[in-house]
N, CA, C and O atoms as a Tinker XYZ file with bonds, in Angstrom:
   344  protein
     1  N    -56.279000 -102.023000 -156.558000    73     2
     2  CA   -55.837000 -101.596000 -155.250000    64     1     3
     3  C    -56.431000 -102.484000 -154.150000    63     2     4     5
     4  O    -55.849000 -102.818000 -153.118000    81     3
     5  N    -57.930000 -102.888000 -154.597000    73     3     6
     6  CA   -58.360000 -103.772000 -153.469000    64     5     7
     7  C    -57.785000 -104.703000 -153.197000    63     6     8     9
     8  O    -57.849000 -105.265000 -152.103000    81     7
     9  N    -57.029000 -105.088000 -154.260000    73     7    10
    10  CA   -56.355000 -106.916000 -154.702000    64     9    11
    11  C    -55.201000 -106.588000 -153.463000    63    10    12    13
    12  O    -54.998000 -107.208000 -152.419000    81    11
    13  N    -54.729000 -105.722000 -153.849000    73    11    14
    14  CA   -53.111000 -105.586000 -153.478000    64    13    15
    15  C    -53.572000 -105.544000 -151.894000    63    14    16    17
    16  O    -53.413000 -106.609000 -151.297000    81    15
    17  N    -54.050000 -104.593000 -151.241000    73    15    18
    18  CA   -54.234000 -104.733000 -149.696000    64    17    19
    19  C    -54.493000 -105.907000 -149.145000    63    18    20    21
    20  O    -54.034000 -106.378000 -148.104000    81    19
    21  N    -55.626000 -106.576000 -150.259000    73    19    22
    22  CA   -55.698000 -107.930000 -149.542000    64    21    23
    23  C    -54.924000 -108.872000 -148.983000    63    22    24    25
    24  O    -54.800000 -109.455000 -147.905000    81    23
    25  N    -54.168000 -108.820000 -150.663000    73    23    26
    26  CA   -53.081000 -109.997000 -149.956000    64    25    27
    27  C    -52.285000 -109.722000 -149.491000    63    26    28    29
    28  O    -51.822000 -110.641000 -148.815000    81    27
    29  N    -51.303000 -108.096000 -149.400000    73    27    30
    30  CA   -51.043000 -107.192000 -148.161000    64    29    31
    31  C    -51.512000 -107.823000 -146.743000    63    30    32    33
    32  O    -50.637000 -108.218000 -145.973000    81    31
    33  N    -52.737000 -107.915000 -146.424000    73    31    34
    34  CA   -53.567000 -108.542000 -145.183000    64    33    35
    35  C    -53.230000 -109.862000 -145.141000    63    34    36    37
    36  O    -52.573000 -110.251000 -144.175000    81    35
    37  N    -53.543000 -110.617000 -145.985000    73    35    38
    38  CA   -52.947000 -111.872000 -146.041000    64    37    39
    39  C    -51.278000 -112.695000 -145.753000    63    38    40    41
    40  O    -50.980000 -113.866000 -145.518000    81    39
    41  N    -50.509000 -111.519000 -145.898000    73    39    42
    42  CA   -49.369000 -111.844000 -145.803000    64    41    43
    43  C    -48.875000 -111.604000 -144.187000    63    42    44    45
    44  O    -48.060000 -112.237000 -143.516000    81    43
    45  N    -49.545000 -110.659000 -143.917000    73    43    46
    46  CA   -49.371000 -109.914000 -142.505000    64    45    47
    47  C    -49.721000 -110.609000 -141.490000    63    46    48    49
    48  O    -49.164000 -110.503000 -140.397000    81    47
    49  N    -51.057000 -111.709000 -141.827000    73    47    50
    50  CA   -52.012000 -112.277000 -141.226000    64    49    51
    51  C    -51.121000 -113.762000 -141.210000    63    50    52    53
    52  O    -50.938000 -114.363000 -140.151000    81    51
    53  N    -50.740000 -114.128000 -142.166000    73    51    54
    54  CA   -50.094000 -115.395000 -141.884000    64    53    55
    55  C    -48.440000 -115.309000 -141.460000    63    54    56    57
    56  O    -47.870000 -116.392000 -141.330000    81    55
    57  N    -47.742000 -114.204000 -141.265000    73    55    58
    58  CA   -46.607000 -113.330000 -140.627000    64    57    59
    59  C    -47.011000 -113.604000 -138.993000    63    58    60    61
    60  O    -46.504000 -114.474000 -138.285000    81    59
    61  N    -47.632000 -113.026000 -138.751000    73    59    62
    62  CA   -48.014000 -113.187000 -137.206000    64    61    63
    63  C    -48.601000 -114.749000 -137.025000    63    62    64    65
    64  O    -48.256000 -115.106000 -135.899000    81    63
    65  N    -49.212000 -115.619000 -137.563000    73    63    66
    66  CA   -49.725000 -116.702000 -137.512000    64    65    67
    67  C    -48.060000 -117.506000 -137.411000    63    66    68    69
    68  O    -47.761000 -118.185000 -136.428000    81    67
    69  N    -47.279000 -117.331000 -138.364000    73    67    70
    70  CA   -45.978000 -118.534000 -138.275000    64    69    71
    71  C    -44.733000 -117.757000 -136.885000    63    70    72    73
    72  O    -43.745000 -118.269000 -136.358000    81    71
    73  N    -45.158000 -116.830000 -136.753000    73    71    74
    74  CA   -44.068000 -116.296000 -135.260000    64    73    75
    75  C    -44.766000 -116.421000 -134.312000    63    74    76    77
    76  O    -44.221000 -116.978000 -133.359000    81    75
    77  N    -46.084000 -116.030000 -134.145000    73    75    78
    78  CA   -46.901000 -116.752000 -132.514000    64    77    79
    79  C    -46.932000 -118.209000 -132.227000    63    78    80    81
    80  O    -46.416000 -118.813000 -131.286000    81    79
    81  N    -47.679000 -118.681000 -133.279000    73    79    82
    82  CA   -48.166000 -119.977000 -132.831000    64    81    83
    83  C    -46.814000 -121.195000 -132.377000    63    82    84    85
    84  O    -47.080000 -121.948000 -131.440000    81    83
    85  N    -45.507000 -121.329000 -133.017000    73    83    86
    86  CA   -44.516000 -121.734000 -132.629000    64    85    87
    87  C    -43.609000 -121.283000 -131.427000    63    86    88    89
    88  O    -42.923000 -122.111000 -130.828000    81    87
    89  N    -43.621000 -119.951000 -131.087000    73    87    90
    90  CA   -43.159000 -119.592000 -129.729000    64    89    91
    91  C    -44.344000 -120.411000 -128.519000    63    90    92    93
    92  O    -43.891000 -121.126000 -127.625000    81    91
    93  N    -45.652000 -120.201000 -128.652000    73    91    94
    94  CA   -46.137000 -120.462000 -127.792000    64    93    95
    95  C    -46.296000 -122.111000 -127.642000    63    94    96    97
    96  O    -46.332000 -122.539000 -126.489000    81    95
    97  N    -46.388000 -123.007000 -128.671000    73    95    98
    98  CA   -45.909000 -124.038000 -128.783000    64    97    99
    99  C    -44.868000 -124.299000 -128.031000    63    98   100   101
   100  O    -45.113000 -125.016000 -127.061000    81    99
   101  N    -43.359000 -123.810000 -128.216000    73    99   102
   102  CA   -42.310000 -123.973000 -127.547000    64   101   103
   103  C    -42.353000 -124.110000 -125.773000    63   102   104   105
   104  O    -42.187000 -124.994000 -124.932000    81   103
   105  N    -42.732000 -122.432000 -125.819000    73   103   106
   106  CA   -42.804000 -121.934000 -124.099000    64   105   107
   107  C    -43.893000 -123.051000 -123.539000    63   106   108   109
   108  O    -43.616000 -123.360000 -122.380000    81   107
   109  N    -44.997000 -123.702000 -124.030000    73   107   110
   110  CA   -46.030000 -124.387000 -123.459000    64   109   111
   111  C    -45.393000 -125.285000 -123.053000    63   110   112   113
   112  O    -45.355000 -125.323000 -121.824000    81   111
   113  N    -44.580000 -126.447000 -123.817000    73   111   114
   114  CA   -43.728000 -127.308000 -123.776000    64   113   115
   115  C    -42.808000 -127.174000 -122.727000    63   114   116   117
   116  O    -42.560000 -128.141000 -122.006000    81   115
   117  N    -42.329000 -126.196000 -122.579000    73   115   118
   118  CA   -41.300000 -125.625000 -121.660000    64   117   119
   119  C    -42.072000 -125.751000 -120.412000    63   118   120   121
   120  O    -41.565000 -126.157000 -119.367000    81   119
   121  N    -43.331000 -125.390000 -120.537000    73   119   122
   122  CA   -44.222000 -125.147000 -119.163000    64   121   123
   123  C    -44.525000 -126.697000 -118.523000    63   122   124   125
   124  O    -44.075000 -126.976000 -117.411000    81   123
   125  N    -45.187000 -127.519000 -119.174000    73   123   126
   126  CA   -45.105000 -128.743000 -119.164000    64   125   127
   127  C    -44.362000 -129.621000 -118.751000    63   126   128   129
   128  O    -44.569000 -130.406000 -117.826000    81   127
   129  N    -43.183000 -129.499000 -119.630000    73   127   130
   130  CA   -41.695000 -130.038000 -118.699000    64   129   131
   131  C    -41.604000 -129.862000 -117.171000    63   130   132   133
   132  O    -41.702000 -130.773000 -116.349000    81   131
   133  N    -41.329000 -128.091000 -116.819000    73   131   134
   134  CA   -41.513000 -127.590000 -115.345000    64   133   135
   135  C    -42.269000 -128.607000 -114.434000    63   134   136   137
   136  O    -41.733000 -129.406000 -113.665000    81   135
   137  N    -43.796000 -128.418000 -114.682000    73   135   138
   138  CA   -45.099000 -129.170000 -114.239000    64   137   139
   139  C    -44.678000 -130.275000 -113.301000    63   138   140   141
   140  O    -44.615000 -130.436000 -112.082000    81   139
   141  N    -44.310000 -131.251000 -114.848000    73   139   142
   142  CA   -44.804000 -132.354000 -114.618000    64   141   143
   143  C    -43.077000 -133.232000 -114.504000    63   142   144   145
   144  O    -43.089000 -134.321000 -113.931000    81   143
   145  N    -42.322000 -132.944000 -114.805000    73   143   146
   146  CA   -40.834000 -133.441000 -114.935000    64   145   147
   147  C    -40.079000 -132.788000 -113.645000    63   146   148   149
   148  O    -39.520000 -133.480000 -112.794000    81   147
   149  N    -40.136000 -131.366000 -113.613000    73   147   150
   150  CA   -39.307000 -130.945000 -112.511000    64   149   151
   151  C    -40.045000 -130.915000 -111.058000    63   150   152   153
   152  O    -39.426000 -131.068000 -110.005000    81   151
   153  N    -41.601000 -130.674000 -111.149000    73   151   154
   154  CA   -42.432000 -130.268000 -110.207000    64   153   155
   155  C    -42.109000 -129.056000 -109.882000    63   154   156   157
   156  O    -41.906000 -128.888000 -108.679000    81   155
   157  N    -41.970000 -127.960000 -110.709000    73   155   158
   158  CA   -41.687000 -126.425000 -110.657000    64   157   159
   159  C    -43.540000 -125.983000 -110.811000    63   158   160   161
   160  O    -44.423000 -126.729000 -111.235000    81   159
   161  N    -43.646000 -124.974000 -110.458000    73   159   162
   162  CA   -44.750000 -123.854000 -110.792000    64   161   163
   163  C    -44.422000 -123.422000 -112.448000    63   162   164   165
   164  O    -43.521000 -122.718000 -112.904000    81   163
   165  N    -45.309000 -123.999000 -112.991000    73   163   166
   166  CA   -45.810000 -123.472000 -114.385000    64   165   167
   167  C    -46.457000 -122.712000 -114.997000    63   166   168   169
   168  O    -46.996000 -122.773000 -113.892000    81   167
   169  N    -47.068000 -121.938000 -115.707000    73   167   170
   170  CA   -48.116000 -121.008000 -116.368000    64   169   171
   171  C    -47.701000 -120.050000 -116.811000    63   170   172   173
   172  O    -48.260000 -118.967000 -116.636000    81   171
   173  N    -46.524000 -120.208000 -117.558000    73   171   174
   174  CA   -45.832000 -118.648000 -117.999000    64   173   175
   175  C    -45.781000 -118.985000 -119.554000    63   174   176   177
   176  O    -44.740000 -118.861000 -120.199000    81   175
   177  N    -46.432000 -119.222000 -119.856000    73   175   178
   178  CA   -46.172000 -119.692000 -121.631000    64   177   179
   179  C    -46.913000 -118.251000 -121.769000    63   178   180   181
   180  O    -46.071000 -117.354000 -121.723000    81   179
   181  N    -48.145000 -117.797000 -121.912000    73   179   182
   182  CA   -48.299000 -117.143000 -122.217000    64   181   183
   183  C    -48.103000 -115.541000 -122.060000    63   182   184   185
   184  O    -48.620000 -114.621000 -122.693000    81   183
   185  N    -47.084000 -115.534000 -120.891000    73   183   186
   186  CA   -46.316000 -114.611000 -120.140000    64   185   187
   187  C    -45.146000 -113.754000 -121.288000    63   186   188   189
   188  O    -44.928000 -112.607000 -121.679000    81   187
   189  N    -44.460000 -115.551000 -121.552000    73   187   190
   190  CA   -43.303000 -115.572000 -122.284000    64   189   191
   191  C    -43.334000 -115.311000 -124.278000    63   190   192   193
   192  O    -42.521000 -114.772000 -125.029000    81   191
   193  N    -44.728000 -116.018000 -124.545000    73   191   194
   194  CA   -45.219000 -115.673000 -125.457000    64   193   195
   195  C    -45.347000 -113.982000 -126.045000    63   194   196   197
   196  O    -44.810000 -113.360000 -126.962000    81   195
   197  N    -46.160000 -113.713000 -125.188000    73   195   198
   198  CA   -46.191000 -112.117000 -124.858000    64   197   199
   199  C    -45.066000 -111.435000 -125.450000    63   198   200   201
   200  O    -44.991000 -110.742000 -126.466000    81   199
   201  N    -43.994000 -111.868000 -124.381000    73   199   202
   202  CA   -43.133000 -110.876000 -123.963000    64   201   203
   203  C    -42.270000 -110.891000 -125.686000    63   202   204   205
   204  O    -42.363000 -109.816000 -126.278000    81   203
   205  N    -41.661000 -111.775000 -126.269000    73   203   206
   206  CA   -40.762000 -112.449000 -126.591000    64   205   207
   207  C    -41.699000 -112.315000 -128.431000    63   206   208   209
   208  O    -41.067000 -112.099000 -129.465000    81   207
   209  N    -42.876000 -112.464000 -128.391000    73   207   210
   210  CA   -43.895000 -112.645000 -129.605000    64   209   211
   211  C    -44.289000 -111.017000 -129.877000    63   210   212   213
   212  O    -45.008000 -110.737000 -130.836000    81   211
   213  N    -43.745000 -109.909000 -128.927000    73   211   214
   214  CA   -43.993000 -108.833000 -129.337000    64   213   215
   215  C    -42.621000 -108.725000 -130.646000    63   214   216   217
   216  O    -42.568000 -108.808000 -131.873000    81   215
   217  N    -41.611000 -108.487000 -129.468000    73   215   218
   218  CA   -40.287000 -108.326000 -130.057000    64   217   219
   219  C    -39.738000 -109.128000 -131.290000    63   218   220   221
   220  O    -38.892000 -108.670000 -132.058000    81   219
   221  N    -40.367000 -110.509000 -131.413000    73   219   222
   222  CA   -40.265000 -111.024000 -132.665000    64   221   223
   223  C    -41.279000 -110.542000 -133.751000    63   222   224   225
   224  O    -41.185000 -110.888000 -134.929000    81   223
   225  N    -42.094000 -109.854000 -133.349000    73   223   226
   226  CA   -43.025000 -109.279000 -134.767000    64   225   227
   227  C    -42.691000 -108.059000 -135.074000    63   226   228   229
   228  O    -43.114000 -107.591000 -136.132000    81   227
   229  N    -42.021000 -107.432000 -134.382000    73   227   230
   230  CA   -41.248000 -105.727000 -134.401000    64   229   231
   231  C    -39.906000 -106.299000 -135.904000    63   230   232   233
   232  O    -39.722000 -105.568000 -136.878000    81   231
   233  N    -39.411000 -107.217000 -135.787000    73   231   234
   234  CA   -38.782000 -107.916000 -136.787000    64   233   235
   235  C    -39.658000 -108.490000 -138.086000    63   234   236   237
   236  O    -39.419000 -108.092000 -139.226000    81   235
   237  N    -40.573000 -109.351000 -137.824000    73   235   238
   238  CA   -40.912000 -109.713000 -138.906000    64   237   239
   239  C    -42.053000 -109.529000 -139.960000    63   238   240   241
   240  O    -42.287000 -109.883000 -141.116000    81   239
   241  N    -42.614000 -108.832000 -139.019000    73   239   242
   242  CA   -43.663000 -107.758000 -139.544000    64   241   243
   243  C    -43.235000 -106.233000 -140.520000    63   242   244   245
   244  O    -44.122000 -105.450000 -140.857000    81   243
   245  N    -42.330000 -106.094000 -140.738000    73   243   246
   246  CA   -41.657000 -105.074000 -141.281000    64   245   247
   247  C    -40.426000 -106.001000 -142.267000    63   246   248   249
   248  O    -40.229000 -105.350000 -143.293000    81   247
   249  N    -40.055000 -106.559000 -142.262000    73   247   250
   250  CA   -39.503000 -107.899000 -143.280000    64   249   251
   251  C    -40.702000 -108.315000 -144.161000    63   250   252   253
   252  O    -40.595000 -107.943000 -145.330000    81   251
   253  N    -41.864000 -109.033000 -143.841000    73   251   254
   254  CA   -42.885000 -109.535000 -144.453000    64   253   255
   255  C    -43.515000 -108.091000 -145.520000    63   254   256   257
   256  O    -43.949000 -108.417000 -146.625000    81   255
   257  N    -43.530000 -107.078000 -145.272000    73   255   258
   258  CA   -44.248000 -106.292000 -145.596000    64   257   259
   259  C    -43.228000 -106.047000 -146.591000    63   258   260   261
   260  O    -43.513000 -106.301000 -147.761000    81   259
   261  N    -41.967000 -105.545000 -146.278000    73   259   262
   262  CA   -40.985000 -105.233000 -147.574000    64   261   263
   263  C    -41.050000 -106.122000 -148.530000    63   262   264   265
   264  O    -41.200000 -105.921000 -149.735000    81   263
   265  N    -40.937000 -107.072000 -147.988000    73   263   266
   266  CA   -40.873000 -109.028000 -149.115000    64   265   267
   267  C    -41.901000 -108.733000 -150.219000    63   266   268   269
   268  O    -41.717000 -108.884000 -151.426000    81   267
   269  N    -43.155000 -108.231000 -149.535000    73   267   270
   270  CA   -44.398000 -108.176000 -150.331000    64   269   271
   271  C    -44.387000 -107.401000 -151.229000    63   270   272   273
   272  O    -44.715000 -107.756000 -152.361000    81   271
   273  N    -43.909000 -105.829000 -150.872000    73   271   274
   274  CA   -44.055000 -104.856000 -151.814000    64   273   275
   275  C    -42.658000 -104.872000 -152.989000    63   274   276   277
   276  O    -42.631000 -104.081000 -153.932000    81   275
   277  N    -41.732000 -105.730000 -152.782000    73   275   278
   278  CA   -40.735000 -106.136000 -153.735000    64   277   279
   279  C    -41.686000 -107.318000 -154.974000    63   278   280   281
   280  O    -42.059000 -107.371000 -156.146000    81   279
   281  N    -41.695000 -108.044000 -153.790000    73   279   282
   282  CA   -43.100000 -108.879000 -154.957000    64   281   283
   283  C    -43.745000 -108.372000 -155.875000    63   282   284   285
   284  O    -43.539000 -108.297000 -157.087000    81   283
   285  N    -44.773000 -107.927000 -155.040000    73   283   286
   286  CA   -45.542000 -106.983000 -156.061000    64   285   287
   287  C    -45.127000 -105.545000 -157.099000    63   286   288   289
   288  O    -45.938000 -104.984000 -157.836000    81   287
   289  N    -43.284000 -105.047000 -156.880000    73   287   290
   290  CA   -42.926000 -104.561000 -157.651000    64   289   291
   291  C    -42.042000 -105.015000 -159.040000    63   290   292   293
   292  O    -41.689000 -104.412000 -160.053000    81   291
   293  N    -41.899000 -106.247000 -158.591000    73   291   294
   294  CA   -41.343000 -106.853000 -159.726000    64   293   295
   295  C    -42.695000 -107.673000 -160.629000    63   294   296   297
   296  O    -42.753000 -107.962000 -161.824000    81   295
   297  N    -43.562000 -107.861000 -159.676000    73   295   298
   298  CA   -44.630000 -108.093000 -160.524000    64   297   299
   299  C    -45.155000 -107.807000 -161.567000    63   298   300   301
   300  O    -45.553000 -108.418000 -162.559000    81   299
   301  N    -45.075000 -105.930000 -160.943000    73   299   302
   302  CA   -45.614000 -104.673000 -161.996000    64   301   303
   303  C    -44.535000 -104.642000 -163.338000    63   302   304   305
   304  O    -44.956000 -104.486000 -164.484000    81   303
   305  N    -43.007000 -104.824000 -162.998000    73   303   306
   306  CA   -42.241000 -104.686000 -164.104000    64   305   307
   307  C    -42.376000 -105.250000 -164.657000    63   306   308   309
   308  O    -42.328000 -104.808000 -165.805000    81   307
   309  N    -42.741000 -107.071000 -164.503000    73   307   310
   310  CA   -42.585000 -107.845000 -165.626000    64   309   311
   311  C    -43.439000 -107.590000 -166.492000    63   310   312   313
   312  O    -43.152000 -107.513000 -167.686000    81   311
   313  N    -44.986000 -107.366000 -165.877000    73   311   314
   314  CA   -46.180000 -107.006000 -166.305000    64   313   315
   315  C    -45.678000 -105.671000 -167.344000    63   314   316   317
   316  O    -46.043000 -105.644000 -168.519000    81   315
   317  N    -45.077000 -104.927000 -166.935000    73   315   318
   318  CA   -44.797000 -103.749000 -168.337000    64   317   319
   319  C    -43.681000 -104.415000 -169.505000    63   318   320   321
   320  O    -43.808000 -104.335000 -170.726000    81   319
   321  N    -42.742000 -104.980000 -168.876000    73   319   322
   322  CA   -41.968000 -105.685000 -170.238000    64   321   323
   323  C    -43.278000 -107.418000 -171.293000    63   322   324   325
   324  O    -43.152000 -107.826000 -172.447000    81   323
   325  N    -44.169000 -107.833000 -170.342000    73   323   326
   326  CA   -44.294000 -108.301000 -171.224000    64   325   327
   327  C    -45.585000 -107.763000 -172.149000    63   326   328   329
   328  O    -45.776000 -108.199000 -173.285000    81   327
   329  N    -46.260000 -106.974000 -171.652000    73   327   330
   330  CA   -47.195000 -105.652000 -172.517000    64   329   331
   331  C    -46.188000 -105.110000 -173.090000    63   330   332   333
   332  O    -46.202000 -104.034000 -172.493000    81   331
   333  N    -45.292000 -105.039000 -173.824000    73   331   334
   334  CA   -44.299000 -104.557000 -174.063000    64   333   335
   335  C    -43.871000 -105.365000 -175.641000    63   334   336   337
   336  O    -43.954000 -105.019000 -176.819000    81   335
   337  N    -43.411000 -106.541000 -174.961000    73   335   338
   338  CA   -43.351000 -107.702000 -175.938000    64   337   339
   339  C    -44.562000 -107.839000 -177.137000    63   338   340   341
   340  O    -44.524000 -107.939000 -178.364000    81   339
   341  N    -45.584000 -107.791000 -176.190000    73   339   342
   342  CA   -47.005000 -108.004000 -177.302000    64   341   343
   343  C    -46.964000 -107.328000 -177.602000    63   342   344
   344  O    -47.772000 -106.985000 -178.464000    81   343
């Protein structure tokens, strides 16, 4: 059971790691452009991040978690057919 939460945690943990860090990447870029290309007022990356990095983890945080526990249920089956075999 300890195993399983872990990488439960692990999956969750690198779930939020690949949907934040590329939005805010993006919006920074975006901010930058503004700055220094348009001469607009900049500093909303992390505004937009926010806003936009909630609503994308309401999605993929509940995807990642199903993914996992399919994983780990086909895991368990094979694990009984091939105790099974032997």
């Amino acid at each position: 059971m300890e195993n399983f939460l872990r990488r439960l945690l692990k999956v969750l943990f690198w779930t939020v790691i690949f949907t934040i860090v590329p939005m805010y990447v993006v919006f920074l870029a975006a901010d930058i452009y503004d700055v220094y290309v348009l001469t607009k007022q900049g500093g909303n990356a992390l505004f937009w991040t926010y806003v936009f990095g909630t609503m994308g983890l309401m999605i993929t945080i509940p995807l990642a978690t199903l993914s996992y526990l399919l994983v780990v249920f086909f895991e368990w089956k094979d694990g009984d057919k091939k105790r099974k075999d032997n």
